[in-house]
MARMAR-349118 format. One record per residue: x, y, z of N, C-alpha, C in turn; residue number from 0; residue in three letters. Coordinates in steps of 0.05 Angstrom, whole numbers, padded with zeros to 5 digits, always signed. Layout:
<atoms>
n_u, n_v, n_w, ca_u, ca_v, ca_w, c_u, c_v, c_w, i, aa
X, Y, Z, X, Y, Z, X, Y, Z, NUM, Ala
...
</atoms>
This chain:
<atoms>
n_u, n_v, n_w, ca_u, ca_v, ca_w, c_u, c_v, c_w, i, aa
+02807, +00376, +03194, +02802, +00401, +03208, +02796, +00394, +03237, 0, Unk
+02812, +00411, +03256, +02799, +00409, +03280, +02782, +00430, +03291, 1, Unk
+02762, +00425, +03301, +02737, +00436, +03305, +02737, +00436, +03346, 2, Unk
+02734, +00463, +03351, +02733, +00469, +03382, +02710, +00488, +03393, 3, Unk
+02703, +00478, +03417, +02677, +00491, +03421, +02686, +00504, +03455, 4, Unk
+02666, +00521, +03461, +02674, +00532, +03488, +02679, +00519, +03501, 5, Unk
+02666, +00501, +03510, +02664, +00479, +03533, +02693, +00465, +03531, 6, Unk
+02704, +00468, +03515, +02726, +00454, +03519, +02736, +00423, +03492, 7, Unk
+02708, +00426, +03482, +02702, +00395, +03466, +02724, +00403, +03432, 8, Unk
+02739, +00382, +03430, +02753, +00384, +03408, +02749, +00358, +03392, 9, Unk
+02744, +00357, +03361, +02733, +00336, +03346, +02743, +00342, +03314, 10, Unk
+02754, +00323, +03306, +02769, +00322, +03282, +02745, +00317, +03259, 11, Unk
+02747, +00326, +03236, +02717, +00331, +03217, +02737, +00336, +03191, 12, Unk
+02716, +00326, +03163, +02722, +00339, +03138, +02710, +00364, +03135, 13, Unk
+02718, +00380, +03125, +02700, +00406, +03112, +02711, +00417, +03083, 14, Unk
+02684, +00423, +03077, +02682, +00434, +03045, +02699, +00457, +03048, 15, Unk
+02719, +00460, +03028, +02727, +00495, +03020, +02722, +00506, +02996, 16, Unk
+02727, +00529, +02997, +02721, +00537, +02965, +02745, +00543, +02947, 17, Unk
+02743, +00535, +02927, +02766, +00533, +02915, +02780, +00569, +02904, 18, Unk
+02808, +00567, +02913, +02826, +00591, +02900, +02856, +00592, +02884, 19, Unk
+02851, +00592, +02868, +02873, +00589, +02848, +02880, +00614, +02827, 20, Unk
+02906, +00627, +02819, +02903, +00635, +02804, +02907, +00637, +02778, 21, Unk
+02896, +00653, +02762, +02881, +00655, +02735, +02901, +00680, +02715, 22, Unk
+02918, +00666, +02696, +02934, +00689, +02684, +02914, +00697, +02652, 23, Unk
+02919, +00719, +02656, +02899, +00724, +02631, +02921, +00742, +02611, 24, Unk
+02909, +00726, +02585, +02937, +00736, +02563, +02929, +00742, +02538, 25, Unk
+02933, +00779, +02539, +02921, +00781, +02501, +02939, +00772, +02483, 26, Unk
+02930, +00757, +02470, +02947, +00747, +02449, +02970, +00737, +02459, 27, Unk
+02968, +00722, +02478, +02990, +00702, +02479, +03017, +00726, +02504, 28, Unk
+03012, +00753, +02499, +03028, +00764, +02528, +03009, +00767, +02551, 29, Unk
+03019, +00764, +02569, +03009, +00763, +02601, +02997, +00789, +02599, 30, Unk
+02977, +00797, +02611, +02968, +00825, +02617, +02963, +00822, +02648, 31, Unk
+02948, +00803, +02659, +02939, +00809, +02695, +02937, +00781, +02698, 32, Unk
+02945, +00778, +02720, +02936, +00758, +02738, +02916, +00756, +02761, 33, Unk
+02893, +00738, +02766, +02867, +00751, +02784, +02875, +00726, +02807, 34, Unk
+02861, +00726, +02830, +02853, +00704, +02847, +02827, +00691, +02847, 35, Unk
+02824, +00670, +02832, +02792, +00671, +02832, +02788, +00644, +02851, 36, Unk
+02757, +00636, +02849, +02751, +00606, +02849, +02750, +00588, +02812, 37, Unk
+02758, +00567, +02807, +02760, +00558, +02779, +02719, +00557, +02772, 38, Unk
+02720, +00560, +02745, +02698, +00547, +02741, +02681, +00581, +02723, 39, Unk
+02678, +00578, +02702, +02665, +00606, +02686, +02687, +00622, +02682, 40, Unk
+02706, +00607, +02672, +02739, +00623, +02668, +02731, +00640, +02646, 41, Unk
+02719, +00632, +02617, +02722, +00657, +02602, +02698, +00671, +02612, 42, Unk
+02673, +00682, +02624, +02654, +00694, +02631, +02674, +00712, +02639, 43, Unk
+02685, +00698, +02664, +02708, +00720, +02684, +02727, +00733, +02663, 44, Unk
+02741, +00723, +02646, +02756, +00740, +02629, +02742, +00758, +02615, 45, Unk
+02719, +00753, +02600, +02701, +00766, +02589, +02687, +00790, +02605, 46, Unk
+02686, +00784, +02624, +02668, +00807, +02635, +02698, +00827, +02646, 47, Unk
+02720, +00813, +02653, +02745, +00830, +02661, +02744, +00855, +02642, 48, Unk
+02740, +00843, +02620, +02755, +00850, +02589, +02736, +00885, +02589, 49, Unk
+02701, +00871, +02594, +02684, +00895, +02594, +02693, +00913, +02623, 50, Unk
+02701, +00897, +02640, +02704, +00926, +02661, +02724, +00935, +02650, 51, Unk
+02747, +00937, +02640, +02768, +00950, +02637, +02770, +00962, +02620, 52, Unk
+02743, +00965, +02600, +02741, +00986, +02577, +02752, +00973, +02553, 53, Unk
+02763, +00939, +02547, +02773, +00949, +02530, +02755, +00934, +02509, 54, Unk
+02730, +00919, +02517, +02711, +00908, +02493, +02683, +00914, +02505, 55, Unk
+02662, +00919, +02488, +02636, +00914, +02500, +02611, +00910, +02481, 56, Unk
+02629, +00894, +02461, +02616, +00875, +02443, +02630, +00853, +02445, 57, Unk
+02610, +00823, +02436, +02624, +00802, +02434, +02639, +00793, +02411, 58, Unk
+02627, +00813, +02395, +02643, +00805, +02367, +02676, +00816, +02364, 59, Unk
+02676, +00837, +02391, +02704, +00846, +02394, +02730, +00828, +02402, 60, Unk
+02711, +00799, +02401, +02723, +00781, +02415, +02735, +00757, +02397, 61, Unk
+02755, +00744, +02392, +02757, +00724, +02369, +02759, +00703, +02379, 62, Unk
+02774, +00697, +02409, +02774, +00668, +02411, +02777, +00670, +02452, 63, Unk
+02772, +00657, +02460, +02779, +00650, +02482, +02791, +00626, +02495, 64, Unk
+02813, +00621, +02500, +02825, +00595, +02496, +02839, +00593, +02530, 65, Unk
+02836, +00561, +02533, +02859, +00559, +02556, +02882, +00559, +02548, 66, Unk
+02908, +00576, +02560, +02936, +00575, +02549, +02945, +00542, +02547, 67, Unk
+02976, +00543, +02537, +02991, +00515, +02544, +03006, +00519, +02574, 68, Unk
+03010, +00508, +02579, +03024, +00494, +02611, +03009, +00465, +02613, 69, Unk
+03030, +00463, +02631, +03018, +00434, +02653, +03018, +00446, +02683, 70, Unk
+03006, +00429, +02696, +03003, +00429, +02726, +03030, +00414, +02738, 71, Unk
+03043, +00415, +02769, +03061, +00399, +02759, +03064, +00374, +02768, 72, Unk
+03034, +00361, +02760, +03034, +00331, +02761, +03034, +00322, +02733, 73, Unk
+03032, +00339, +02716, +03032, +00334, +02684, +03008, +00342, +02680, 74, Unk
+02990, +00343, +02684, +02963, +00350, +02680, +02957, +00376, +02664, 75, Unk
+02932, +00372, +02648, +02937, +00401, +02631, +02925, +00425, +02649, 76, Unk
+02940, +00448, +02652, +02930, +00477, +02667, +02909, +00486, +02646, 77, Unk
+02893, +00488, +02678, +02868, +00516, +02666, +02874, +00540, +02679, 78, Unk
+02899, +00544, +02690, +02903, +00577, +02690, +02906, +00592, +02687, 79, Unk
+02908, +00585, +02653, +02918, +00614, +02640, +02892, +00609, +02614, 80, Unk
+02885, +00639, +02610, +02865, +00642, +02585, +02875, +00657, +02575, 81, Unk
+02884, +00649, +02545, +02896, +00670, +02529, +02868, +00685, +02510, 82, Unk
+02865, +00712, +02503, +02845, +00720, +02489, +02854, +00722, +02461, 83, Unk
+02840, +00726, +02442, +02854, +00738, +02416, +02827, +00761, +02413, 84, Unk
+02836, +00787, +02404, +02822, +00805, +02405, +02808, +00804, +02369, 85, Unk
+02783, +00811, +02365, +02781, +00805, +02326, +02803, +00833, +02312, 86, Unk
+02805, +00827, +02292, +02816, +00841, +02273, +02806, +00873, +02280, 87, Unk
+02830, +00893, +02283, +02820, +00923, +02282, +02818, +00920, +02313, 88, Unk
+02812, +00905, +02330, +02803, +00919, +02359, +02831, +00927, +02380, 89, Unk
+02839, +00948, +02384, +02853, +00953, +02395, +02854, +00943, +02426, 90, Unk
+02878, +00932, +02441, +02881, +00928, +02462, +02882, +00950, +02481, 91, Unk
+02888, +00947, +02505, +02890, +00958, +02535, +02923, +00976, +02524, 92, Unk
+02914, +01010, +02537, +02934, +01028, +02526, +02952, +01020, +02552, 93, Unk
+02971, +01030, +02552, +02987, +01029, +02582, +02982, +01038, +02604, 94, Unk
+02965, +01057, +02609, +02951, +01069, +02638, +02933, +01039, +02647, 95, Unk
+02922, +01025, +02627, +02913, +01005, +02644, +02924, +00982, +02647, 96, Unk
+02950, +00978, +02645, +02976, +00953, +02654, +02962, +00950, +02680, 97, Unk
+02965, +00922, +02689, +02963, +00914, +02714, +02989, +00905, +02724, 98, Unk
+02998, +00919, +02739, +03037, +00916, +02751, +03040, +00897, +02771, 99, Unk
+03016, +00880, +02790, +03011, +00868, +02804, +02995, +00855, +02811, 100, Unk
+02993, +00830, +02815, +02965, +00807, +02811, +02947, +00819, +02822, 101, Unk
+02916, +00813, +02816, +02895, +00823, +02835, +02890, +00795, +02850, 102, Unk
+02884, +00808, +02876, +02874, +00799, +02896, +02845, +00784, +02895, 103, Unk
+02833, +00768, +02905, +02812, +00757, +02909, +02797, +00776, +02930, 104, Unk
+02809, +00800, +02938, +02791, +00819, +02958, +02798, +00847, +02945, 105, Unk
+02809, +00850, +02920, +02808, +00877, +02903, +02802, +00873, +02881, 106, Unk
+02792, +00887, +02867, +02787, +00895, +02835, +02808, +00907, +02815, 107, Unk
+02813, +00928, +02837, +02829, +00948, +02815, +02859, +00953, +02828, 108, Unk
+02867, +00929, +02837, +02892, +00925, +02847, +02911, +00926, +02826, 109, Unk
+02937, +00943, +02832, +02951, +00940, +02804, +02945, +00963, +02781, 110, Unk
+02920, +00976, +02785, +02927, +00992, +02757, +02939, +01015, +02763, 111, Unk
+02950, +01019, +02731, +02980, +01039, +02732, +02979, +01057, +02744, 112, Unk
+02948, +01071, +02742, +02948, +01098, +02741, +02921, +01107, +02762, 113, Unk
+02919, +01122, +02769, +02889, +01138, +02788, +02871, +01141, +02777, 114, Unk
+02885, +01159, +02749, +02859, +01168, +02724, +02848, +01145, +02706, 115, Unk
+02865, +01114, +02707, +02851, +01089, +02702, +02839, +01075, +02721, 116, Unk
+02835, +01080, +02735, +02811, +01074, +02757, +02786, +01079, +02750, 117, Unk
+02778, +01097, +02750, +02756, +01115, +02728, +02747, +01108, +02699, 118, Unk
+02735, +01097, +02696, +02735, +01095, +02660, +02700, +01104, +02652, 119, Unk
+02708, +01107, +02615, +02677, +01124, +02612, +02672, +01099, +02601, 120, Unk
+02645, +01097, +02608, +02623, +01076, +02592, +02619, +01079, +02563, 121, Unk
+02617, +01061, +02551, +02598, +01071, +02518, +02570, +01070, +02523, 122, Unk
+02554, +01065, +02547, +02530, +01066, +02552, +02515, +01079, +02571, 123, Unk
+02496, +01094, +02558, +02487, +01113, +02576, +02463, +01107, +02599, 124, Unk
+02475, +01083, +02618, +02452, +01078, +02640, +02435, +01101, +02651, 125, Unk
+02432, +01118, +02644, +02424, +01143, +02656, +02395, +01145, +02639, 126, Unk
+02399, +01133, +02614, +02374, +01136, +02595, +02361, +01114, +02600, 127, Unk
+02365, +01098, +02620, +02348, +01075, +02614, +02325, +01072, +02630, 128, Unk
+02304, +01071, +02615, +02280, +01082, +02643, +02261, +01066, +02652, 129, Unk
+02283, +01038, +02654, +02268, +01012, +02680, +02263, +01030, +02700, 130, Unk
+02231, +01013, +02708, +02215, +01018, +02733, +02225, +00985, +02743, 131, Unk
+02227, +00993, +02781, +02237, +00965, +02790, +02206, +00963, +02814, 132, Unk
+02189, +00949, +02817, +02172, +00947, +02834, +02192, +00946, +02870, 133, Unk
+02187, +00959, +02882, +02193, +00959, +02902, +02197, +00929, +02925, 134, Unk
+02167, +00918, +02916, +02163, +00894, +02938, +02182, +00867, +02906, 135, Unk
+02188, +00871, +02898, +02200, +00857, +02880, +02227, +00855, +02888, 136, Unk
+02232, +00881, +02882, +02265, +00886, +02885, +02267, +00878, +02919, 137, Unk
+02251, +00875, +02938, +02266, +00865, +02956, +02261, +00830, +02963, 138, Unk
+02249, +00818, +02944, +02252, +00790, +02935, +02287, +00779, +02930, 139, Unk
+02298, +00800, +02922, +02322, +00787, +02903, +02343, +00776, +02921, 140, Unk
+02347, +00794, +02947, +02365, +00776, +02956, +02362, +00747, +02974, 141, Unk
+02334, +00734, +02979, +02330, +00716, +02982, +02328, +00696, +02959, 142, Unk
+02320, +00705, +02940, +02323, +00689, +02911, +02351, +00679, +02906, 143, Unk
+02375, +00705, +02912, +02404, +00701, +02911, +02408, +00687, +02932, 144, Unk
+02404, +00686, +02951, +02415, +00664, +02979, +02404, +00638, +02969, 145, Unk
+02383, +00638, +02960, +02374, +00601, +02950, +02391, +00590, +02933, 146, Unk
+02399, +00603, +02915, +02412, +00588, +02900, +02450, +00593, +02894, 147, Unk
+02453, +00594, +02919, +02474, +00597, +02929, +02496, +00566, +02934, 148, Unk
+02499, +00553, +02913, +02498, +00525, +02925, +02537, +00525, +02935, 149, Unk
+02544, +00534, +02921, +02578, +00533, +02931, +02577, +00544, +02958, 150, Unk
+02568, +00571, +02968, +02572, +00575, +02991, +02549, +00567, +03009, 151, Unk
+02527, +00556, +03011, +02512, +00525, +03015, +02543, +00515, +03033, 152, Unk
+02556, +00501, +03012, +02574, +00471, +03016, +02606, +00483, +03042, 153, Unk
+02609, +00521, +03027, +02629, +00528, +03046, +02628, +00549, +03064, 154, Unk
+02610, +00571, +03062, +02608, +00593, +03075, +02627, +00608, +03068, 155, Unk
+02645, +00618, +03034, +02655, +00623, +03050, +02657, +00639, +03008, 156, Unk
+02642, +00640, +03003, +02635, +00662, +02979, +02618, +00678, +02973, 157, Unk
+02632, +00692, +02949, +02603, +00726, +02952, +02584, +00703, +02926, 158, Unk
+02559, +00727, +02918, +02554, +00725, +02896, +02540, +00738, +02893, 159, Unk
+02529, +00733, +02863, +02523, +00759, +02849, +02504, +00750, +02821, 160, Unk
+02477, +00770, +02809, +02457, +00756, +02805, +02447, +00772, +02782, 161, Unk
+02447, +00768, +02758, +02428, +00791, +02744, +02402, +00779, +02741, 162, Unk
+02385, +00795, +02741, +02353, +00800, +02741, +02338, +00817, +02722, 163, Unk
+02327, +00809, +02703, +02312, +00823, +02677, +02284, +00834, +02688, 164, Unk
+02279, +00855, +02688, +02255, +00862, +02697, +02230, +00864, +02677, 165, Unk
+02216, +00850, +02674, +02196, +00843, +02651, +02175, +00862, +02658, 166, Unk
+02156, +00875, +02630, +02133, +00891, +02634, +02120, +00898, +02649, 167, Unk
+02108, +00875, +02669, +02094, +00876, +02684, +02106, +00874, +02715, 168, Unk
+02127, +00887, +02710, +02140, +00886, +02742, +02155, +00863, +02758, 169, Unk
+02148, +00839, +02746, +02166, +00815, +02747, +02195, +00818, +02742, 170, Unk
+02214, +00796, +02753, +02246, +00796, +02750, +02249, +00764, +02749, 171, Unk
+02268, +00763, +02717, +02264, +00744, +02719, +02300, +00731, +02722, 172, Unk
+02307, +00710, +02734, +02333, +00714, +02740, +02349, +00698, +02711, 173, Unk
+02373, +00712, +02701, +02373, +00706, +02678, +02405, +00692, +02683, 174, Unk
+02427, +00702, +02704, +02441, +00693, +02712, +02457, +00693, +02740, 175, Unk
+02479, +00674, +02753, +02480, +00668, +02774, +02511, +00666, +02780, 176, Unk
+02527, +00678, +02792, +02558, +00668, +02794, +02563, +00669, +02815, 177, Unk
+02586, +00649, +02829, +02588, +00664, +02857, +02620, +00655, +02858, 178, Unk
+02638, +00665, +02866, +02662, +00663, +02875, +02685, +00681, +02896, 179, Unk
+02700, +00669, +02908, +02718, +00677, +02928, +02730, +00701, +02922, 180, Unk
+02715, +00721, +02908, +02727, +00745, +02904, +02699, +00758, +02888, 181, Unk
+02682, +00779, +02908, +02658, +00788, +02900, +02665, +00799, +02871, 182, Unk
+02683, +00822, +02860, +02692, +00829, +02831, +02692, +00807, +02814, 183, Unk
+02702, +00779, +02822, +02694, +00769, +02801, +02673, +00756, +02802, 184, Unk
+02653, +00750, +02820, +02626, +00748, +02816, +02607, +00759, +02800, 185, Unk
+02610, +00781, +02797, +02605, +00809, +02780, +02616, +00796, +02754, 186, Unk
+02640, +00797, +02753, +02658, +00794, +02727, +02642, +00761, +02705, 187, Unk
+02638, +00748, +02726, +02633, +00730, +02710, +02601, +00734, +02700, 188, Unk
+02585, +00739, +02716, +02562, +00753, +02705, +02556, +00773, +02684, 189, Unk
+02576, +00796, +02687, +02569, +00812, +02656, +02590, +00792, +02637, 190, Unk
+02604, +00788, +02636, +02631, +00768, +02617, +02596, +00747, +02601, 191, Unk
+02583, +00737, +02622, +02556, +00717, +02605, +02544, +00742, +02594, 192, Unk
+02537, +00755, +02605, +02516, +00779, +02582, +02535, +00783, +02557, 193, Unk
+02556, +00799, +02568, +02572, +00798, +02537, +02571, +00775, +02516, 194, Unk
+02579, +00750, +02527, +02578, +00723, +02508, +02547, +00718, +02493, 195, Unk
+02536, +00724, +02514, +02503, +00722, +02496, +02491, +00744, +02489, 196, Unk
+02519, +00772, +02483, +02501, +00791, +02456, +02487, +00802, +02475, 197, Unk
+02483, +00803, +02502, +02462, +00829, +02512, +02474, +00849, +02516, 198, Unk
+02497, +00858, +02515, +02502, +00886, +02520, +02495, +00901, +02504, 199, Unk
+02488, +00924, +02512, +02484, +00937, +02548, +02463, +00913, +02559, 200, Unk
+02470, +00913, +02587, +02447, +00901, +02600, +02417, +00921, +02605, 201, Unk
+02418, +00936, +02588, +02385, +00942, +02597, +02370, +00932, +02608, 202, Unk
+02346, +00945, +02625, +02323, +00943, +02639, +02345, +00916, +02656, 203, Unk
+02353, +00911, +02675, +02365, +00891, +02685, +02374, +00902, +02718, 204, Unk
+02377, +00884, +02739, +02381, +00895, +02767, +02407, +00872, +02766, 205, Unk
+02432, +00884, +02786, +02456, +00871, +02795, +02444, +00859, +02818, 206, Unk
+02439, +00847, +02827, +02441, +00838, +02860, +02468, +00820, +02872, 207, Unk
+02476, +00839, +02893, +02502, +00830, +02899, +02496, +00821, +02933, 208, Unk
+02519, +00806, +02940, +02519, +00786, +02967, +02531, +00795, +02983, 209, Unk
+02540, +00818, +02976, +02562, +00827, +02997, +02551, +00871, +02993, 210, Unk
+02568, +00884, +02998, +02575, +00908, +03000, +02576, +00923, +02978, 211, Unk
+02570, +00947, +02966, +02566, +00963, +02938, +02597, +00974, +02938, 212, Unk
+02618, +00969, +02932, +02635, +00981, +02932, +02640, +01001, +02907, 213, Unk
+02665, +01010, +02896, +02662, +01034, +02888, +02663, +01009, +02853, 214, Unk
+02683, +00994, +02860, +02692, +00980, +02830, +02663, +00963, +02826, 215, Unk
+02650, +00951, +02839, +02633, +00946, +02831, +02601, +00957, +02811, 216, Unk
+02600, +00986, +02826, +02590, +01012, +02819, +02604, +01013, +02782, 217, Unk
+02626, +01007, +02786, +02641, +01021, +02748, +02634, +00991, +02748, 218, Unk
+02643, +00969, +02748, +02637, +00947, +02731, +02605, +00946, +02720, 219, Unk
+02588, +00949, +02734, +02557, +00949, +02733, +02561, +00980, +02710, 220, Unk
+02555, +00989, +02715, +02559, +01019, +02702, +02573, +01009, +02669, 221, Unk
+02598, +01001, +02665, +02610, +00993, +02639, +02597, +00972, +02625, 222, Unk
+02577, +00957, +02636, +02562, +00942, +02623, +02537, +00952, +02629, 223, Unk
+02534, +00966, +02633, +02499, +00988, +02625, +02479, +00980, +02643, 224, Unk
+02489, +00968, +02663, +02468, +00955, +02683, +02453, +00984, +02696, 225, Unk
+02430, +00984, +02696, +02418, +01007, +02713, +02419, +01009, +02747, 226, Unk
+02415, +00984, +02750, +02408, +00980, +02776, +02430, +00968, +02793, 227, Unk
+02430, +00978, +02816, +02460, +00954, +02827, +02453, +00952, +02858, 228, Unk
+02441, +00938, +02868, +02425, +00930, +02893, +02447, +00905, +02914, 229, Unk
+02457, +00917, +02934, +02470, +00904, +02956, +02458, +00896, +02985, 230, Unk
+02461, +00871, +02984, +02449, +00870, +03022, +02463, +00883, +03038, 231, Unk
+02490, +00903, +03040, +02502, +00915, +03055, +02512, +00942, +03045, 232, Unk
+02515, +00951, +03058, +02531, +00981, +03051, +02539, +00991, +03025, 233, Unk
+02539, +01016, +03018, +02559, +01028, +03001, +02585, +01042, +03009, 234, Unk
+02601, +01049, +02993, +02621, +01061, +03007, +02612, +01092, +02998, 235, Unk
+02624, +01116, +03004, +02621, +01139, +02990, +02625, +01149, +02968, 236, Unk
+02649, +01131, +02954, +02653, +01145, +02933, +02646, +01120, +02908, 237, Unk
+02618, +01103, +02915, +02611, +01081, +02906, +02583, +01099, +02899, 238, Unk
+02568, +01114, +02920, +02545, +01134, +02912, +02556, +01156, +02901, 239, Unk
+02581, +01164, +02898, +02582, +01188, +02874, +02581, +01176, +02846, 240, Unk
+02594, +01160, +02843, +02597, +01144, +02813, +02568, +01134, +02805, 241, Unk
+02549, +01127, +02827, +02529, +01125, +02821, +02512, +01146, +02815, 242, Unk
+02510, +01165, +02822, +02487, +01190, +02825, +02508, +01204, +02791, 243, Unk
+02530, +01197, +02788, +02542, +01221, +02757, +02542, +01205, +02748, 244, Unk
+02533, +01174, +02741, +02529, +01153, +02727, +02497, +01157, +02718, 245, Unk
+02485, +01164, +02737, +02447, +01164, +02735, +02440, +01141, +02741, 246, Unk
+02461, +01119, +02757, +02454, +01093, +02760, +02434, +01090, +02793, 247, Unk
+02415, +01073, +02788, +02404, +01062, +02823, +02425, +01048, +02835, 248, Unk
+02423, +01053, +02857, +02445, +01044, +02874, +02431, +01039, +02904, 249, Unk
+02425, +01015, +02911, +02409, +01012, +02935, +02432, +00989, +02953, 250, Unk
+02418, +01000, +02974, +02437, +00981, +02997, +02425, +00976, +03023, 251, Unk
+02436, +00957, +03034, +02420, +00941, +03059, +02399, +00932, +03049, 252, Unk
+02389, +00926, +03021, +02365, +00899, +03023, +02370, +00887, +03031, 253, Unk
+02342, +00869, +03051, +02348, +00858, +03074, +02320, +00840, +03075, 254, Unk
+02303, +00840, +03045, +02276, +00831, +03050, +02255, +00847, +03063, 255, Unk
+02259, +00865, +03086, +02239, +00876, +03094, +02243, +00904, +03088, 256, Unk
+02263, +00916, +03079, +02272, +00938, +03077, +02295, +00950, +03059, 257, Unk
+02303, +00971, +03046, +02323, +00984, +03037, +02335, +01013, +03036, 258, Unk
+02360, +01017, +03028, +02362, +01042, +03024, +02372, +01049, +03004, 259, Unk
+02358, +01070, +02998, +02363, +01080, +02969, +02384, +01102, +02964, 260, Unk
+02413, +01104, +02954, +02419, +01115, +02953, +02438, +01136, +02929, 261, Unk
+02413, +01129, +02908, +02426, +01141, +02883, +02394, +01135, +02864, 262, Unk
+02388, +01142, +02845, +02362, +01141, +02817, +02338, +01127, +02840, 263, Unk
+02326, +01148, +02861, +02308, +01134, +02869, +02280, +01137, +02851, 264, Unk
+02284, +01146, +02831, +02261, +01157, +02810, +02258, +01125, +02793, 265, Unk
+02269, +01104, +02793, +02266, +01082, +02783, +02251, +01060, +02803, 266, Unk
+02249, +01065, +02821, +02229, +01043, +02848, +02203, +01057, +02837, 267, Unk
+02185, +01034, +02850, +02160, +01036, +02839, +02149, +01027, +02870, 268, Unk
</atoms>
């Protein structure tokens, strides 16, 4: 890498990147989507895909998760393809949610067929769930999430994303951690672990995200019953409607000293 500064000074250097490769994901052995991720929590990310897209939100709906066959083409065995096997009786993805075009490492819902699959209904009703979040707590999380940030530490140059169990007494305790070159699947690989370890719904639980509340993020959190979905930056508009007809919290610009609330402010304490 060459490295240049105002003054004029130019100096040749190694630097860390973050890794992007992509990831074909296959029910039963046919291709369904292709994502851009960083490697590393491949079935989490399939797993949690599987829950945003409506089409599992139990683990038992799940029978195997496997790396496909290929090679790389130095001969080496590929980890880019995860084929799923769905268990017995569970129906797959109807055709409104075909993905016609790889997703992007900077979209979610790139590729789906339809408008009205954009949208999907939850089996869980975050709206009933009636976590209290301590105020001076909830704005702990995104320095908790910057510490342990170690990939983008090494590159600068990933989101991430954090679930938080909020215990009795107002405490959060952090239960998991993902971060990769595409904030959706930061997310993805985070509920994809709740699913694998049997917590869905995520009850009493806070999202903390690294980046921006976007709208897909809002339904991924939402399809896995997360109540809370807390961003150091912005929402978009139609990220606080999904939130407020969801009954979900939806906060933005935590920033440590401050936030805004813009959806279930009846859950801050």
């Amino acid at each position: 890498m060459l490295h240049l500064t105002a003054d004029g000074a130019t100096r040749r250097r190694s630097d860390t990147l973050a890794g992007e490769e992509p990831l074909e994901i296959r029910l039963g052995g046919v291709p369904w989507s292709v994502t851009m991720r960083t490697p590393g929590g491949d079935f989490d990310l399939v797993a949690g895909f599987l829950v945003s897209e409506g089409v599992v939100w139990d683990a038992r709906q799940i029978s195997s998760l496997t790396y496909g066959p290929g090679v790389d083409p130095d001969g080496s065995p590929s980890y880019n393809v995860v084929d799923v096997r769905l268990a017995p009786g569970v129906p797959g993805p109807d055709a409104a949610q075909a993905r016609h075009v790889y997703t992007s490492s900077s979209c979610g819902i790139c590729g789906t067929a339809s408008v009205e699959a954009v949208t999907k209904a939850s089996r869980f009703a975050v709206d009933e769930d009636p976590v209290r979040v301590p105020l001076a707590e909830l704005l702990t999380l995104p320095a908790r999430l910057r510490e342990r940030q170690r990939v983008f530490d090494a590159t600068g140059s990933v989101h991430a994303a954090a679930l938080f169990e909020v215990d009795g007494h107002g405490g959060a305790e952090l239960l998991c951690l993902r971060e990769d070159v595409g904030r959706h699947n930061a997310v993805d690989k985070v509920l994809g672990w709740g699913l694998r370890e049997g917590r869905l719904p995520l009850r009493g639980t806070v999202l903390q995200v690294s980046g921006r509340a976007s709208f897909e993020l809002v339904q991924k959190a939402r399809m896995a019953g997360v109540p809370v979905l807390a961003a150091v930056s912005g929402p978009s508009s139609l990220s606080v409607d999904l939130a407020q007809e969801a009954g979900m919290t939806l906060v933005g610009f935590s920033r440590g000293d401050g936030l805004n609330v813009y959806a279930g402010a009846h859950r801050l304490v």
